[in-house]
C-alpha positions in Angstrom: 284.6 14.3 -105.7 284.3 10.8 -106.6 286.3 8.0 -105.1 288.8 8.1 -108.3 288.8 11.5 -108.7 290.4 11.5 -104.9 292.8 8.4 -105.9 294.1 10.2 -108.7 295.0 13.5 -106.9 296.9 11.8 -104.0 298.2 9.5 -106.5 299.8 12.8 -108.5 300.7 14.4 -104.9 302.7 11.3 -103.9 304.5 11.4 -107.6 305.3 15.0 -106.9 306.4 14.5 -103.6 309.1 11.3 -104.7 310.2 13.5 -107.4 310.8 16.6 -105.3 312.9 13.9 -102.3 314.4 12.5 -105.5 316.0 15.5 -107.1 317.2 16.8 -103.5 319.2 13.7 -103.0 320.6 13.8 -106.2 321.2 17.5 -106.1 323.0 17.1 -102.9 325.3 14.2 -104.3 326.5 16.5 -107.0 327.3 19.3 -104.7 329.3 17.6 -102.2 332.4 16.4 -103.9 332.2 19.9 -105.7 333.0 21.5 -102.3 335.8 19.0 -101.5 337.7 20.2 -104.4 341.0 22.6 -103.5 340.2 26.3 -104.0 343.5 27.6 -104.9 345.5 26.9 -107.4 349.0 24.9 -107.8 352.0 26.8 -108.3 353.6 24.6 -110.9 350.7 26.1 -112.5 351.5 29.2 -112.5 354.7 29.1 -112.9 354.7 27.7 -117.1 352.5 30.7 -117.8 354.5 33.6 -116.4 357.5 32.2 -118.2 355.0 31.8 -121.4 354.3 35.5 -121.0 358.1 36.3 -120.5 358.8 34.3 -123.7 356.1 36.4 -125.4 357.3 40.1 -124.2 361.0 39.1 -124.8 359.8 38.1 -128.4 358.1 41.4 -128.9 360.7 43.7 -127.9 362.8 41.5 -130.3 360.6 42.5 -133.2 360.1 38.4 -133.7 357.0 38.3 -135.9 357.4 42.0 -137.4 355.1 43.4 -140.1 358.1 45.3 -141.7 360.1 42.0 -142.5 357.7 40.5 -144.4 358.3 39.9 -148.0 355.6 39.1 -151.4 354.8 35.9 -152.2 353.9 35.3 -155.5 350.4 34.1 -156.5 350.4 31.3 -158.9 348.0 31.9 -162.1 347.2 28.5 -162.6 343.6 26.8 -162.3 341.5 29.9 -160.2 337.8 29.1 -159.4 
């Protein structure tokens, strides 16, 4: 191999190798505060959406919302594309 030939490849070896230490520091910045993060969740949290899903049975059983009430609504005939 010539003299440039062999520049060239350690040239693209040492490129490879700064990437490769470059996106393992990075990657292992962006993991770490991930991992400092709480795992469970707060009950204030919870709390809103089992009284959300009360609101919503109660509702039901109430027939809020039912089909049977509806009533027609007339179309106008006016300007119709």
């Amino acid at each position: 191999m010539t003299k440039l030939a062999w520049i060239f490849s350690l040239a693209v070896l040492a490129v490879a190798a700064g990437g490769t230490a470059f996106y393992y520091i990075q990657h292992q910045q962006v993991e770490q505060p991930a991992a400092a993060l709480p795992s469970s969740p707060e009950p204030s949290v919870i709390a809103p959406q089992q009284k959300r899903d009360d609101e919503m049975q109660r509702r039901k059983l109430e027939g809020i919302g039912s089909t049977k009430s509806l009533k027609p609504v007339p179309i106008p005939q006016g300007n119709t594309r």
